[in-house]
C-alpha positions as CSV (number, residue, x, y, z in Angstrom):
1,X,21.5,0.4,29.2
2,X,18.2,-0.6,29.0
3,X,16.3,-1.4,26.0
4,X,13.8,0.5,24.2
5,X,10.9,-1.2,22.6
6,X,10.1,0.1,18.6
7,X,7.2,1.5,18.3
8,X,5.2,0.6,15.0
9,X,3.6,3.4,13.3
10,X,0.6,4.6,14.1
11,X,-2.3,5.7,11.5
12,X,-3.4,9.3,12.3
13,X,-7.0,8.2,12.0
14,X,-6.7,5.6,14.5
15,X,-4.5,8.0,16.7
16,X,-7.3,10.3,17.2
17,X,-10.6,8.2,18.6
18,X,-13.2,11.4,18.0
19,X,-12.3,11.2,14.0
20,X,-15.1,8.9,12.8
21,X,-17.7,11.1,14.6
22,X,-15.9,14.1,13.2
23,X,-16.2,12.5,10.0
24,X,-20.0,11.1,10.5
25,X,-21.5,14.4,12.4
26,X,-19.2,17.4,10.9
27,X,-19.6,16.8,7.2
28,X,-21.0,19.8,5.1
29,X,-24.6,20.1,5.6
30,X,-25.6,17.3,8.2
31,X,-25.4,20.1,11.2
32,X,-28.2,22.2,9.3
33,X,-29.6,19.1,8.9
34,X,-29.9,17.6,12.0
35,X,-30.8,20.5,13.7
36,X,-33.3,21.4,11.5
37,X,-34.7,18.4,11.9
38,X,-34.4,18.4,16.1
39,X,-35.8,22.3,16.1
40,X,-39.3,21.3,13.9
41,X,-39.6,18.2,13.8
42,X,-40.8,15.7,11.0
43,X,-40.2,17.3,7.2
44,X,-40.6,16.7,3.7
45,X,-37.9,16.8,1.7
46,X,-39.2,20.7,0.3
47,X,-39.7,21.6,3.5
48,X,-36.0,20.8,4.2
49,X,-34.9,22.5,1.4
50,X,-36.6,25.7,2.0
51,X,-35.2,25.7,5.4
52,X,-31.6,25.4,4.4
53,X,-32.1,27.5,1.4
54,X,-28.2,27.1,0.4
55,X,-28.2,23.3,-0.5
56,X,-28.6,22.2,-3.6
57,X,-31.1,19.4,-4.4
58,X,-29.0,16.6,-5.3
59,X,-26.4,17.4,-2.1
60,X,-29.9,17.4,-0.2
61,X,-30.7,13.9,-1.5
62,X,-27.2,12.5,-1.1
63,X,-26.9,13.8,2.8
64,X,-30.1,12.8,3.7
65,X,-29.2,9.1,2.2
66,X,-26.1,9.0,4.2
67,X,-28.0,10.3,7.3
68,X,-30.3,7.7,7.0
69,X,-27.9,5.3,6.4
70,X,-25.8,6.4,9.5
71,X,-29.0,5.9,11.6
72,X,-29.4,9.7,12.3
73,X,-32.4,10.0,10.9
74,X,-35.7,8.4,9.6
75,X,-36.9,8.2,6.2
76,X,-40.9,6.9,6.3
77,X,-42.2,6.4,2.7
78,X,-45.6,6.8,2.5
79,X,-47.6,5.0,-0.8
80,X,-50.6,7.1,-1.2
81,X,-51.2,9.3,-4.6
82,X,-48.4,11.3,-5.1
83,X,-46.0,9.6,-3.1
84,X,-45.0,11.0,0.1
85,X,-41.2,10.8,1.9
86,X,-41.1,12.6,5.4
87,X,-37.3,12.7,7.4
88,X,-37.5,13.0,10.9
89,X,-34.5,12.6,13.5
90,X,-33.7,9.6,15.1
91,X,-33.0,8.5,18.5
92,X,-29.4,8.5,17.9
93,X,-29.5,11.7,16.1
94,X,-30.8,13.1,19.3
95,X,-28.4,11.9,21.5
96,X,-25.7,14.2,20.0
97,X,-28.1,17.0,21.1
98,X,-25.9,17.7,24.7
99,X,-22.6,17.5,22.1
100,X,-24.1,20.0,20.0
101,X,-25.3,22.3,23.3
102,X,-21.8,22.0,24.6
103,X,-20.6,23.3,21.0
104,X,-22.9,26.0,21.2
105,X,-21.6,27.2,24.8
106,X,-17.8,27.2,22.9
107,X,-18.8,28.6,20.0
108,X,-20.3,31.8,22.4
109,X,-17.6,32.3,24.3
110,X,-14.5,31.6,22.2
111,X,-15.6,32.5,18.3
112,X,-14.6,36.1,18.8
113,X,-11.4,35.4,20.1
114,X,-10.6,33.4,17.1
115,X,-11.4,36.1,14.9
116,X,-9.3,38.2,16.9
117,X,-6.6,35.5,16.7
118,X,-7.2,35.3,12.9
119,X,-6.8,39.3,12.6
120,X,-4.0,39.8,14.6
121,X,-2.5,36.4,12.5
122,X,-3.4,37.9,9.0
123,X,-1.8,41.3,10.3
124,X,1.5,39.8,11.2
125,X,1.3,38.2,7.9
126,X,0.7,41.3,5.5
127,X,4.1,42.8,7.4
């Protein structure tokens, strides 16, 4: 008989090598973000926010913080009289641009059958 070697445990968010960049890239609001961002370039913060009209202010602030922080995009303070703050996208934050294409292509060619999927789910369901 031979013997078997125990496996230890392993933690589901080490299992799974894509979860930090789902956690990083796929969080509420840093998609709009980023993509507005890629799509026109250099903003101001109210130029952000009229853009993605659903975001609150203070979400705003805090994704744009965290963005920064991750190194997807630039914040560039400028002291003049008022103040100025202008986000643009980084280098980094354009690499994910061929991830975000490929999305894109999926999303076209496969979101319709998971609303079929989800329809003929829910139908089952209501039985």
């Amino acid at each position: 008989m031979k013997a078997t070697r125990a496996h230890a445990p392993i933690d589901p968010e080490q299992a799974c090598p894509i979860a930090p960049v789902v956690d990083i890239v796929f969080s509420r609001w840093t998609t709009p973000i980023l993509w507005s961002l890629n799509e026109y370039g250099r903003q101001r913060f109210v130029e952000l926010e009229r853009r993605i009209t659903t975001i609150t202010p203070k979400v705003l602030t805090q994704r744009l913080r965290q963005l920064e922080r991750d190194g997807l995009i630039v914040r560039t303070y400028h002291p003049e009289v008022p103040p100025r703050v202008e986000y643009e996208i980084s280098e980094l934050g354009r690499s994910l641009a061929p991830l975000f294409a490929h999305l894109a292509d999926w999303a076209a060619t496969n979101l319709d059958k998971v609303d079929r999927a989800r329809h003929d789910h829910d139908a089952k369901s209501a039985r």
